[in-house]
C-alpha positions as a Markdown table, in Angstrom:
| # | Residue | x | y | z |
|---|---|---|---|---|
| 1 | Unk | -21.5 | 6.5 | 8.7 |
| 2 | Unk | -18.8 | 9.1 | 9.5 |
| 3 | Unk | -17.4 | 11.0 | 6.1 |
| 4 | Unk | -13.6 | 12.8 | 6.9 |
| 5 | Unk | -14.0 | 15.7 | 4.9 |
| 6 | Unk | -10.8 | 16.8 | 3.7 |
| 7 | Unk | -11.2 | 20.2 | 4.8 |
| 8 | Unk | -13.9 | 20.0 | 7.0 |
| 9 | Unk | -12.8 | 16.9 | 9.1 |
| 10 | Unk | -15.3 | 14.5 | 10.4 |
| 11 | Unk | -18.8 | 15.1 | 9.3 |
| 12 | Unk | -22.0 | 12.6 | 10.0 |
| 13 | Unk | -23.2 | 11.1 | 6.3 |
| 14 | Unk | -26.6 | 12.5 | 7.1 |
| 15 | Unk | -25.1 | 16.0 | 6.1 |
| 16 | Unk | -24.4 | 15.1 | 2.8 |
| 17 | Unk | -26.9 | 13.4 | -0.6 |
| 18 | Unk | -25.3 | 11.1 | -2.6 |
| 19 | Unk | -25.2 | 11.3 | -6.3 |
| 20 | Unk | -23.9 | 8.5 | -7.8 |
| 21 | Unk | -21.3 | 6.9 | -9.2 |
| 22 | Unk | -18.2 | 9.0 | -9.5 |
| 23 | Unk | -17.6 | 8.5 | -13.3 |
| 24 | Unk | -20.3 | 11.3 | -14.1 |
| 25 | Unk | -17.1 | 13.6 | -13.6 |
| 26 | Unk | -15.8 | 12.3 | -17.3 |
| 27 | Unk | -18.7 | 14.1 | -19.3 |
| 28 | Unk | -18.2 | 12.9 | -23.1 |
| 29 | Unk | -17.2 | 15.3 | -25.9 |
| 30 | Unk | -20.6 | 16.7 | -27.2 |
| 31 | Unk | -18.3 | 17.2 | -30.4 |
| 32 | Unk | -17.0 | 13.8 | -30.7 |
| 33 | Unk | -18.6 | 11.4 | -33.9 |
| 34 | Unk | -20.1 | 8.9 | -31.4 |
| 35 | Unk | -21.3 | 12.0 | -29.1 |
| 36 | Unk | -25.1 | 10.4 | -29.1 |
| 37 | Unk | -23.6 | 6.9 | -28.2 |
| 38 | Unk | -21.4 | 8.1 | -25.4 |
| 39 | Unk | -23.8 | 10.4 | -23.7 |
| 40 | Unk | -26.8 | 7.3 | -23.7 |
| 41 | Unk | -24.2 | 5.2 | -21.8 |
| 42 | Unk | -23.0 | 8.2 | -19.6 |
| 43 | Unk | -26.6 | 9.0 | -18.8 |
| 44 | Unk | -28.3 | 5.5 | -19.1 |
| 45 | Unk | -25.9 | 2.6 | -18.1 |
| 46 | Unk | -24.7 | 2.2 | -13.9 |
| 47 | Unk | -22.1 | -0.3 | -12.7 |
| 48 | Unk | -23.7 | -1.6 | -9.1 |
| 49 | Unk | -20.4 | -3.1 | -7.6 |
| 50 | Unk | -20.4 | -4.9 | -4.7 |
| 51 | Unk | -17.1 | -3.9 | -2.7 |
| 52 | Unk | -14.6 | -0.8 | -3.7 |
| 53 | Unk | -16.5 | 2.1 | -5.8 |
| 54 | Unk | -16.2 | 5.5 | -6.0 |
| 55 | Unk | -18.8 | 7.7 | -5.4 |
| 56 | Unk | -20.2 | 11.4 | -5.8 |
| 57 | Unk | -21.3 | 12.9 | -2.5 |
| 58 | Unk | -22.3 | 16.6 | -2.1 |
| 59 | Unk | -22.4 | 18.5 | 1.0 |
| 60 | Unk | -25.4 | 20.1 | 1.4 |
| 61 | Unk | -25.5 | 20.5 | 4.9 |
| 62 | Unk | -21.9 | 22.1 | 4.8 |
| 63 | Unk | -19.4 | 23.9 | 2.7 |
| 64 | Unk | -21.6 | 22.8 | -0.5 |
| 65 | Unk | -18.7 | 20.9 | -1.5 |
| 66 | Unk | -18.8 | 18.1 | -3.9 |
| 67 | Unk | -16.4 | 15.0 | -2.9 |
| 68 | Unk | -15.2 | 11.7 | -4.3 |
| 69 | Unk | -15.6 | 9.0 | -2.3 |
| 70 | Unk | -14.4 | 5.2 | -2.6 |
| 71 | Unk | -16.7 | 3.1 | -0.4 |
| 72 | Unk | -16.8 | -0.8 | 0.4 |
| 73 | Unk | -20.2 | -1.5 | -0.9 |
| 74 | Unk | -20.8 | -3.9 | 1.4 |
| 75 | Unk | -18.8 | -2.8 | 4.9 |
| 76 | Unk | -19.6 | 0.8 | 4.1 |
| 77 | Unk | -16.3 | 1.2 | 5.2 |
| 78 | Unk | -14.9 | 4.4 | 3.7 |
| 79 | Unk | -11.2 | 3.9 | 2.3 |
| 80 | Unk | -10.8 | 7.4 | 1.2 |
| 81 | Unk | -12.1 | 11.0 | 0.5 |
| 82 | Unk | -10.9 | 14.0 | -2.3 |
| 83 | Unk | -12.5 | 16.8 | -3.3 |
| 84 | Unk | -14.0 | 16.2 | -6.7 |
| 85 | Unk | -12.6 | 19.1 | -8.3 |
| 86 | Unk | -9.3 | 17.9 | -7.2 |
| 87 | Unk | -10.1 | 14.5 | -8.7 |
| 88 | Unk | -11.4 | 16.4 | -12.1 |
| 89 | Unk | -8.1 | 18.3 | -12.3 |
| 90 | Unk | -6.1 | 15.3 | -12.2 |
| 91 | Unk | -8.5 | 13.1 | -14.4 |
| 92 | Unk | -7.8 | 16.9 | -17.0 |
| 93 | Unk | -3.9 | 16.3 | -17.0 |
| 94 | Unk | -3.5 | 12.7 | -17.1 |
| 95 | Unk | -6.3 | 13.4 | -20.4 |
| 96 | Unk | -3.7 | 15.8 | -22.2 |
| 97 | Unk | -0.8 | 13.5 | -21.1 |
| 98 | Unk | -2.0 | 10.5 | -23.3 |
């Protein structure tokens, strides 16, 4: 499976390990009233989706880059690839917005 980098280009899958789903970017407030609630389902409860799903990849082999990737569970096809600090960023001023 061929990754496309968005800096990098092309790069072979074996270069990078795969985290997970890409929702461990939205850490729950440690402050917040439910904190204890929120972090056992942030740490404790997976989706396993069978078609589109984003996912955490890091590039180990690389630029030690960490990338969001959305993925066809079952084609592997890959339908896209951001940075995951790019994807943070956004996810930070579309929080403030609401």
């Amino acid at each position: 499976m061929m990754i496309n980098h968005p800096l990098l280009g092309p790069r072979d899958a074996q270069e990078f390990t795969y985290l997970g789903d890409a929702g461990l970017i939205n850490r729950p407030d440690w402050q917040s009233e439910t904190a204890q609630s929120e972090f056992h389902d942030y740490l404790h409860l997976r989706d396993n989706p069978a078609g589109l799903h984003r996912e955490l990849w890091f590039h180990e082999q690389g630029d030690r880059s960490w990338l969001v990737v959305t993925r066809n569970t079952v084609t592997h096809e890959i339908t896209s690839v951001e940075l995951a600090r790019d994807v943070a960023r956004r996810h930070k001023r579309e929080g403030r917005a609401q």
